[in-house]
N, C-alpha and C positions, 0 to 999 in steps of 0.2 A: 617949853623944854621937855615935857613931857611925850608930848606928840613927837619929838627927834629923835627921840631916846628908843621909841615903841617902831616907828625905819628902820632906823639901824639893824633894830634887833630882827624883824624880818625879813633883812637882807641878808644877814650871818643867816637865817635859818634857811633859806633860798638856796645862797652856795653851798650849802650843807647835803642839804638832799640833792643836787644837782649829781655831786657824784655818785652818790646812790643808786641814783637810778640808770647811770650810765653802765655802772658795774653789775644792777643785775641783769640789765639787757647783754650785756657781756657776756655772763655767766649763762643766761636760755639760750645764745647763738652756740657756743662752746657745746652745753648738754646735748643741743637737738643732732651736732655732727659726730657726738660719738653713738649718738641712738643708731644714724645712720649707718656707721661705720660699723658695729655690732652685728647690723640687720643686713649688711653686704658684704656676700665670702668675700675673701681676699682673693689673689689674682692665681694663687696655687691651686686651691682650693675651687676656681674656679674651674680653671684646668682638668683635673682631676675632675670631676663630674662631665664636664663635656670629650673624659674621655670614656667613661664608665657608659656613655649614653650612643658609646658606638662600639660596644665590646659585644657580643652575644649574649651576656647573662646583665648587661647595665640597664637596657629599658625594653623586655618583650612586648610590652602591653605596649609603649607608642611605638615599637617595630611592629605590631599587628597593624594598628591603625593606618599609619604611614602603607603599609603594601600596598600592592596595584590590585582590585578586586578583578575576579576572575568573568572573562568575557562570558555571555550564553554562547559560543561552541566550544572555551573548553571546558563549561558544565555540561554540556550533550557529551562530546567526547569520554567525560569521566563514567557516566553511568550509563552508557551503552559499551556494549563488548565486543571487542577486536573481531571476532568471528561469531555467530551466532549458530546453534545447536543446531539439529535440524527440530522441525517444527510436527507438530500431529494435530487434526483433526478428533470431532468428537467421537469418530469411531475409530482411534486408536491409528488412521492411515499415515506412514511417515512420510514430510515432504524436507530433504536437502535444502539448505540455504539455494544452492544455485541452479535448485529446479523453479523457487520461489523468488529468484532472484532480485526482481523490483518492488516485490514485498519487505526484504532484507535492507534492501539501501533505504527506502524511506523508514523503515522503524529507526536504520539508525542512523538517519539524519536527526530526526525527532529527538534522539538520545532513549530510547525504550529498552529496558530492559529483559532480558533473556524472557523474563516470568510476564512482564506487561507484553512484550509484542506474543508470545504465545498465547494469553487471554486476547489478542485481538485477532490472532489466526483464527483462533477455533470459531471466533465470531463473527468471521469475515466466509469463511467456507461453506457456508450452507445457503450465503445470499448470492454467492460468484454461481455457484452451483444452479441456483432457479433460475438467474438472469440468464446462463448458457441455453436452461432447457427451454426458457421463454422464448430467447432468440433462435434454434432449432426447430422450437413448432413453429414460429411463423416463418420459416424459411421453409419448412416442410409444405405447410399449407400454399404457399406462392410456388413452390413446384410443380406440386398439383396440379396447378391452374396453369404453368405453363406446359403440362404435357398434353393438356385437352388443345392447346394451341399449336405442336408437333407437325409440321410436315408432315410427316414419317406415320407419326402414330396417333395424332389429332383429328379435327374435322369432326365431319356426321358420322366416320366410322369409330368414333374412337372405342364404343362400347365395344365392339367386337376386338379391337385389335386389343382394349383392355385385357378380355378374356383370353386371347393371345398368348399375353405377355404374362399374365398367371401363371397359365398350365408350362411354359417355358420354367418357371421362379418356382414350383412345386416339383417339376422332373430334376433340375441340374442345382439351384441353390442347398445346400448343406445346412445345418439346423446351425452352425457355428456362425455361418454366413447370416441366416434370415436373423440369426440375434444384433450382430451388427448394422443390418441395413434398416430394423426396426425400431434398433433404440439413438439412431441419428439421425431419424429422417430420410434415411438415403434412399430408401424402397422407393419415394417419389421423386427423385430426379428422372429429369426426362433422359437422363444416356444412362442410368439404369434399366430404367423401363424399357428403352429401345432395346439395350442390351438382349433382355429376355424372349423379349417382342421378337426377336430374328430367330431367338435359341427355341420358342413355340413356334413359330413356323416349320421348322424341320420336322416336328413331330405331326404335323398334320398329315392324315391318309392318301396317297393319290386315286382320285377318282377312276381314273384307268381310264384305256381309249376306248372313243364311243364309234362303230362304225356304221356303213348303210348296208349291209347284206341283203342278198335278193330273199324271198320265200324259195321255203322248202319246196323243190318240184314235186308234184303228185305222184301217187303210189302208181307204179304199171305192171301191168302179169308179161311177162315172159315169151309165156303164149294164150294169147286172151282167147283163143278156142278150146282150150284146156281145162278142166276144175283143177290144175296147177296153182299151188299156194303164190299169191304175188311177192314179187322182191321186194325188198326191205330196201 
C-alpha cells in the first residue's frame, strides 16, 4: 500500500510541473519578441531615416563615400592652368606659350603646374641649346668636307680658290653678316663659299695684253757725212 500511495503522489507532482514548464517557455518566447520589437524601429521611424539619408545634411560622410572618385585626367585637368604664363630662361629671356608651343601641351597634358613646368623650362633650355650647337658643328664640319668636293670650288685647286673666296668674304661681307655666318656655321656651306668665291674673283687684277712687238730700229744720222747730231 505504501508503494501506491508513493505513484500516485509522483504523478500529481508530474502534472504539476508540466504546466510549469510550459508557461515559462511561454513567457521566454513572449520576452525574446518584445526585445526584438524594442531593438527594431518601427515602420515610421523607419521612414524617416531612409528619408534623412537622402536630404543633403542626413548622411555627408556615406554621401562622400558613395561618390564616384575622380579619373587621373580630371586630376590633371584640375592642377594645370587653362593658359599658361609665358615662360623664362635662366637668364631672364621671355618665351610665349605659342612660341613654346609643344612644350605648353605636354606640361599640360602631365597636369604641371604654372611654377613646376617653369622649373622644367629653365631646366630644359640650356640642354635644347647644346644639343642645337652639337648639331651645328657637325653640320658645319660635313660642309667643310663637302666644299673641298665642289665642282666649282673643290679639287687640287681648292687651296687657291679658298683664298679666293676669302678675300671676296673680307671686301663685301659686313661685320653684322660675318657674326651670323660664324655663329651657325654657315661661313662653310658650299653656296656660301661659292658665293664669295665669284664675288673675289671680280677683284682680281687683270694681267693686261701681252704682245709680239718688233725691236726698236737702230739709231741713223740724217746725214752720215755730217758731225750732224743723229735722230732720235
Amino acid at each position: 500500500m505504501a508503494d501506491e500511495s508513493q505513484e500516485v503522489q509522483n504523478q500529481e507532482t508530474a502534472q504539476t510541473a508540466a504546466p510549469d514548464a510550459a508557461e515559462q517557455a511561454a513567457q521566454a518566447t513572449e520576452n525574446q519578441a518584445q526585445a526584438e520589437t524594442q531593438a527594431a524601429p518601427s515602420g515610421s521611424e523607419q521612414t524617416a531615416e531612409s528619408l534623412m539619408g537622402d536630404t543633403l545634411l542626413g548622411s555627408g560622410d556615406q554621401a562622400a563615400e558613395e561618390a564616384e572618385p575622380q579619373t587621373q585626367e580630371q586630376e590633371t585637368a584640375q592642377s594645370a592652368p587653362e593658359t599658361y604664363e609665358a615662360f623664362r630662361d635662366v637668364n631672364g629671356n621671355e618665351y610665349t606659350p605659342e612660341s613654346v608651343q609643344q612644350f605648353a601641351d605636354a606640361a599640360k597634358s602631365v597636369g604641371l603646374s604654372q611654377e613646376n613646368a617653369q622649373k622644367l623650362f629653365e631646366a630644359m633650355v640650356p640642354t635644347a641649346r647644346a644639343h642645337m650647337m652639337n648639331d651645328l658643328r657637325s653640320k658645319a664640319e660635313q660642309w667643310a668636307l663637302d666644299c673641298e668636293k665642289d665642282p666649282e670650288i673643290g679639287g687640287a685647286n681648292f687651296g687657291a680658290n679658298k683664298a679666293v673666296a676669302i678675300s671676296g668674304y673680307r671686301e663685301f661681307a659686313t661685320p653684322e653678316l660675318r657674326t651670323i655666318l660664324n655663329a651657325s656655321g654657315l661661313g662653310n656651306h658650299p653656296e656660301v663659299v661659292r658665293h664669295f668665291f665669284r664675288l673675289g674673283k671680280t677683284l682680281q687684277q687683270d694681267s693686261g695684253v701681252h704682245g709680239n712687238a718688233s725691236a726698236n730700229p737702230p739709231k741713223r744720222r740724217r746725214y752720215p757725212n755730217s758731225n750732224m747730231v743723229v735722230d732720235d
